[in-house]
Backbone as numpy.savetxt, mean C-alpha at the origin, in Angstrom:
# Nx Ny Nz CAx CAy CAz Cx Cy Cz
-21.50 7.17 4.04 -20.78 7.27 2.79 -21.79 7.62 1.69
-21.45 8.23 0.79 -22.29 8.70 -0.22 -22.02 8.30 -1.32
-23.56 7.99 -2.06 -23.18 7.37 -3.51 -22.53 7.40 -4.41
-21.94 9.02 -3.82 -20.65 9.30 -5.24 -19.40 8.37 -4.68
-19.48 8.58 -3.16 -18.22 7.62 -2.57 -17.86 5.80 -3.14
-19.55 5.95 -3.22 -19.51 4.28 -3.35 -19.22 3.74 -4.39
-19.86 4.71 -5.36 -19.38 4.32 -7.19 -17.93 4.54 -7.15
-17.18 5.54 -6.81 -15.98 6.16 -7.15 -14.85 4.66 -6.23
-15.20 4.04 -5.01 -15.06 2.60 -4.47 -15.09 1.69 -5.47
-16.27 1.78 -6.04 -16.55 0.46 -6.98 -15.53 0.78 -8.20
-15.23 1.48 -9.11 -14.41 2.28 -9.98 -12.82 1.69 -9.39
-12.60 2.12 -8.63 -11.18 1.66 -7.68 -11.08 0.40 -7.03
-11.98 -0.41 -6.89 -11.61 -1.79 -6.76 -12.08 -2.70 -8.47
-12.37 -1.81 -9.55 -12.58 -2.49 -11.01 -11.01 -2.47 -11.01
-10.43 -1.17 -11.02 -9.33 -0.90 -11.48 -7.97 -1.93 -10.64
-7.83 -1.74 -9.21 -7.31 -2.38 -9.09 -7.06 -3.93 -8.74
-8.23 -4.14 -9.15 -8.42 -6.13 -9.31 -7.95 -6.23 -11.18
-7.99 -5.52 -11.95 -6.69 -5.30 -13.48 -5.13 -5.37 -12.84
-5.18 -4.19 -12.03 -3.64 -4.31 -11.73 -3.17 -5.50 -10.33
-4.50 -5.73 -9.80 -3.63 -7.05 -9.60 -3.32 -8.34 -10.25
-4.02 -8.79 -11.05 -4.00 -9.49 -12.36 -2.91 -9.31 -12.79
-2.64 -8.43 -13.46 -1.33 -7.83 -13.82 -0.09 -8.58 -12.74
-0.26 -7.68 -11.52 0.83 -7.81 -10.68 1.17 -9.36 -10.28
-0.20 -10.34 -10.58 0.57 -11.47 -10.08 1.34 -12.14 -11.03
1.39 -11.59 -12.11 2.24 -12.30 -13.22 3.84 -11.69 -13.09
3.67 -10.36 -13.14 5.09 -9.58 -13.39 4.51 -7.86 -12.47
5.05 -7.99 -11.33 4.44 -6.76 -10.57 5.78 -5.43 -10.74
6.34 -5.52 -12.05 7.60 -4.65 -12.28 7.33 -3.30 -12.17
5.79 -3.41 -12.92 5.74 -2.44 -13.57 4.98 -1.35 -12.90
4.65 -2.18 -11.63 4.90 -0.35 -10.38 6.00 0.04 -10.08
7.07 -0.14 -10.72 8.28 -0.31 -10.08 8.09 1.77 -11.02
7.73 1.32 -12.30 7.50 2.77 -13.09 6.34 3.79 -12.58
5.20 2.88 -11.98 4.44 4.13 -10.99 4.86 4.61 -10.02
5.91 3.69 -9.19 6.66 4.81 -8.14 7.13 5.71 -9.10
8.18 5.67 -10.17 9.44 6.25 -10.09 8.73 8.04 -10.78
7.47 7.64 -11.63 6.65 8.59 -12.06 5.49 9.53 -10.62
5.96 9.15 -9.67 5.30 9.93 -8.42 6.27 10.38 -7.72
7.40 9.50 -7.74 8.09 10.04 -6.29 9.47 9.69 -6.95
10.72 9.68 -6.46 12.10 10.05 -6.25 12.29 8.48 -6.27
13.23 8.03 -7.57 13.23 6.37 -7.53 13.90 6.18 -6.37
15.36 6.91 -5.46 16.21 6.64 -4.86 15.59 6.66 -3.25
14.35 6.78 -3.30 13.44 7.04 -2.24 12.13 6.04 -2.47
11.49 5.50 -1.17 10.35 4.88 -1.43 9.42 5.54 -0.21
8.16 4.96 -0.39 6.84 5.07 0.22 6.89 5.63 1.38
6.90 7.02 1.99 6.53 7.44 3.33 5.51 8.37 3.36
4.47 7.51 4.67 3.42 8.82 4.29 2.29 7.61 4.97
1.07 8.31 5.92 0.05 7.99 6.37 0.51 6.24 7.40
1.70 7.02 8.19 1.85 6.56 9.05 2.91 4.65 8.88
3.17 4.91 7.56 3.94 3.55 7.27 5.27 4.33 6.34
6.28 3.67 6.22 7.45 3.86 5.79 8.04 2.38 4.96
8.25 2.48 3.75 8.53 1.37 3.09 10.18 1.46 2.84
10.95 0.14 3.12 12.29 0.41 3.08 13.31 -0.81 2.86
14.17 -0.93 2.18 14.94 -1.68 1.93 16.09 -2.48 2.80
15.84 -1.79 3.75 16.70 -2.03 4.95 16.48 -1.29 6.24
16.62 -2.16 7.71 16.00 -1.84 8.84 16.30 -0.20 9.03
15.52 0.60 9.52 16.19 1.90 10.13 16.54 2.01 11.21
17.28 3.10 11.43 17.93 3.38 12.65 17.18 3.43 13.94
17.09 3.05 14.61 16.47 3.42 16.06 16.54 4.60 16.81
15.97 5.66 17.11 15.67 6.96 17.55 16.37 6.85 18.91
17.26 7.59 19.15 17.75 7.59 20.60 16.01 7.86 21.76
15.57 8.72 21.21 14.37 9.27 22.36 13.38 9.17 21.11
11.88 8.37 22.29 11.02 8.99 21.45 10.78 10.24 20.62
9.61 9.90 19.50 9.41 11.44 19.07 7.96 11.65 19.63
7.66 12.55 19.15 5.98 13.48 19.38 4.98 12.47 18.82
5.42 12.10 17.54 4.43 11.67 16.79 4.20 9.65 17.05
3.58 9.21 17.20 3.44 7.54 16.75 4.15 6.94 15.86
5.51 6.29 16.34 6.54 5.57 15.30 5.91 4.98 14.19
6.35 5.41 12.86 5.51 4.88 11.96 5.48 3.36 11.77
4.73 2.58 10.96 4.96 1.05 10.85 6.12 0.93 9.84
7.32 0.02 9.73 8.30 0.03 9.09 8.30 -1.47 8.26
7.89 -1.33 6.57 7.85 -2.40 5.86 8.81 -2.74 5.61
9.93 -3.36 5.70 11.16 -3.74 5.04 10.89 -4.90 4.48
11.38 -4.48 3.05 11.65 -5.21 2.20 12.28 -5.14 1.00
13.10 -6.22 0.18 14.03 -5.71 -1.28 12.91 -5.83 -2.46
11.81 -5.15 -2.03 10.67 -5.16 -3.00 10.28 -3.38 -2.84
10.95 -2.70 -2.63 10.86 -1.28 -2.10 10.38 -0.71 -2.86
10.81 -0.62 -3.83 9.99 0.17 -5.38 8.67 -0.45 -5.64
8.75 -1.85 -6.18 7.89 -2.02 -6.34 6.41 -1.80 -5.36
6.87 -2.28 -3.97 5.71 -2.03 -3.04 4.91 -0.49 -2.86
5.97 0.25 -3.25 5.78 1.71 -2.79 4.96 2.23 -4.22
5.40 1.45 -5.02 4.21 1.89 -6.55 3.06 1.46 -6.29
3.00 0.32 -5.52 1.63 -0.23 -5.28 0.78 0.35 -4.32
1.57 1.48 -3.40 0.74 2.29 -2.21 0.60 3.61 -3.52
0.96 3.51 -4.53 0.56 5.34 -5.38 -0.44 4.56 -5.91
-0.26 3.28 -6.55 -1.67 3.20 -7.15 -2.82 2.90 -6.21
-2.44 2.26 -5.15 -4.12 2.67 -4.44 -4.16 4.02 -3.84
-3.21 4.78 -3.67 -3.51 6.35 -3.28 -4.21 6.88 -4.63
-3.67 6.53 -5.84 -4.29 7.30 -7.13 -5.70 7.09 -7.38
-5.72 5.83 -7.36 -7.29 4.82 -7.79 -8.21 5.41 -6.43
-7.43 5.53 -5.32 -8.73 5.89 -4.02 -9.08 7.68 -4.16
-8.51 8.33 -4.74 -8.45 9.44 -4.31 -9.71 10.45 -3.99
-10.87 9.59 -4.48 -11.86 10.70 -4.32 -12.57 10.12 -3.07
-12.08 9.01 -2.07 -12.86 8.54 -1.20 -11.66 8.82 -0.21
-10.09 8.42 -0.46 -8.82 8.21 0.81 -9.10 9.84 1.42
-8.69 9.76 2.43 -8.83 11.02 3.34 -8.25 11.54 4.65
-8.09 11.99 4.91 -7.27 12.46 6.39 -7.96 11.07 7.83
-9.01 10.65 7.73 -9.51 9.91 8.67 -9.36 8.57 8.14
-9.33 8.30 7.29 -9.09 6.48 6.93 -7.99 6.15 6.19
-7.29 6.96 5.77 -5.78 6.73 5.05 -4.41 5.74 6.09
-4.92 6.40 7.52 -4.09 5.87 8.40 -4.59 3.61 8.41
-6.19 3.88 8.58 -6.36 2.18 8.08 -6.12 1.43 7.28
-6.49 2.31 5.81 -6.15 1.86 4.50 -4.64 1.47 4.51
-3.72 2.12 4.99 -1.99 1.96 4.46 -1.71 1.09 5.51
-2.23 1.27 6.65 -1.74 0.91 7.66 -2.40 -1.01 7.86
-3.28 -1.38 6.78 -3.71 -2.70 6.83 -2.91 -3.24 5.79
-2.70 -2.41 5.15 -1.56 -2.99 3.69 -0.28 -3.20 3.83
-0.16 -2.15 4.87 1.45 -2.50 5.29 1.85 -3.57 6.51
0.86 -4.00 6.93 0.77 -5.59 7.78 0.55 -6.27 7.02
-0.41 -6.14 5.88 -0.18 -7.29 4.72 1.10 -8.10 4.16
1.74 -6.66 3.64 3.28 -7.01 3.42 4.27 -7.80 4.46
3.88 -6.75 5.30 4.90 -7.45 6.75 4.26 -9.27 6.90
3.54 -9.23 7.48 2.91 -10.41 7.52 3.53 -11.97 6.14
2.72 -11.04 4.85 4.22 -12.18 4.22 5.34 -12.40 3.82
6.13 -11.90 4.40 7.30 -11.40 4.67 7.82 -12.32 5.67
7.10 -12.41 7.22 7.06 -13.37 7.93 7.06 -14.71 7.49
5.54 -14.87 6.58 5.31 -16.19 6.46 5.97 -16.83 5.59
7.17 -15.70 4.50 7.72 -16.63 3.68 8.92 -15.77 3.44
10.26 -15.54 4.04 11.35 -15.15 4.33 11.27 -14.15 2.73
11.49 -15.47 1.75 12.17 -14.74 0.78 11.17 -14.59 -0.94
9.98 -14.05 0.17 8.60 -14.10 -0.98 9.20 -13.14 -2.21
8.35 -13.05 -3.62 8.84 -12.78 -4.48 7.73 -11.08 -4.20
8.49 -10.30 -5.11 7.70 -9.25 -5.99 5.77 -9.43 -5.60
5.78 -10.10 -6.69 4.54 -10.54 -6.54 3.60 -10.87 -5.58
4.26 -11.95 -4.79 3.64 -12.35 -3.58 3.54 -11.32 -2.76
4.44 -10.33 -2.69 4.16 -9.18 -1.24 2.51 -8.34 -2.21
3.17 -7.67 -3.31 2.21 -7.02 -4.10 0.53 -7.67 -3.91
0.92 -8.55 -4.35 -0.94 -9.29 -4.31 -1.01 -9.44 -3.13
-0.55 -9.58 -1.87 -0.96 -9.72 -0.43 -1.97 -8.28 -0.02
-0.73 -7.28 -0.58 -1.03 -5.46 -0.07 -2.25 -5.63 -1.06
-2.64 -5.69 -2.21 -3.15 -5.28 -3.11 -4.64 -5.92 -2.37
-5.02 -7.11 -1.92 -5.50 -7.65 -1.80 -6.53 -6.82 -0.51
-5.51 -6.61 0.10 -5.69 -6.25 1.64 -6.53 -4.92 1.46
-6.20 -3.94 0.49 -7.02 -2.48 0.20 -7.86 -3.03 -0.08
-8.35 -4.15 -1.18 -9.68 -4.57 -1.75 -10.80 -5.17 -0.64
-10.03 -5.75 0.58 -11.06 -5.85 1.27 -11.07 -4.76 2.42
-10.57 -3.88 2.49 -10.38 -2.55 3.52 -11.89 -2.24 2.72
-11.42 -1.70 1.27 -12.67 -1.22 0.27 -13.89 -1.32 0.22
-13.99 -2.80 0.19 -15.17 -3.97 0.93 -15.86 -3.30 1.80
-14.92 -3.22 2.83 -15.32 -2.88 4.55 -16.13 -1.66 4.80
-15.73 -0.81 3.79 -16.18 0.39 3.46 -17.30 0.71 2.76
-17.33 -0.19 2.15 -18.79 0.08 1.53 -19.70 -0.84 1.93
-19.76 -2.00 3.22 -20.37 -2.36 3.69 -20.81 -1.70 4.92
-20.04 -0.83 5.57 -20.63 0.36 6.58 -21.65 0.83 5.94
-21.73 1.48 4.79 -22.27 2.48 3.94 -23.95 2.10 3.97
């Protein structure tokens, strides 16, 4: 990893340890970074996870590709603002080779408390995911 990688890391975990601060008080207000990236009536698909409000359908036949991981939850907006802002904040390091870890550890984050607490709030999923990139981030610049 290279020093521009590592500063531009350090830059993106300043930023989003603010917005998790933020998010554990009132995490609404990704609810406006989704809706300013993507289609409010639509949430988060992309780098192998799918964020959703309700279970999806089951594929009669496999497909080609690796079933994506499926977050369900009535936190859909909000969660899916919280995958643009670490796509936004990562962008000069996320990449075709680690995007699949990065989303794909955040979106077991979610799942995970989801599990551990049926009917967790906003917040609680948010700071779980949020949490989970910051130490992916970590991980990353401790290879380095």
């Amino acid at each position: 990893m290279s020093i521009r990688h590592e500063a531009a890391i350090k830059t993106a975990e300043n930023n989003v340890l603010a917005a998790l601060k933020k998010a554990s008080v009132d995490a609404g207000f990704l609810t406006e970074r989704w809706e300013s990236f993507g289609s409010p009536e639509k949430y988060w698909a992309g780098a192998r996870v799918v964020i959703t409000p309700e279970e999806p359908e089951q594929p009669d036949e496999p497909g080609f590709y690796p079933d994506p991981l499926f977050v369900i939850t009535p936190h859909s907006q909000i969660l899916s603002g919280a995958f643009v802002l670490i796509l936004e904040e990562g962008n000069k390091f996320i990449d075709f080779g680690n995007k699949f870890e990065l989303f794909g550890e955040m979106a077991r984050a979610a799942i995970k408390t989801h599990a551990e607490k049926a009917k967790a709030s906003a917040e609680e999923v948010v700071v779980s995911t949020l949490e989970m990139a910051l130490r992916v981030f970590s991980r990353w610049t401790a290879k380095a």
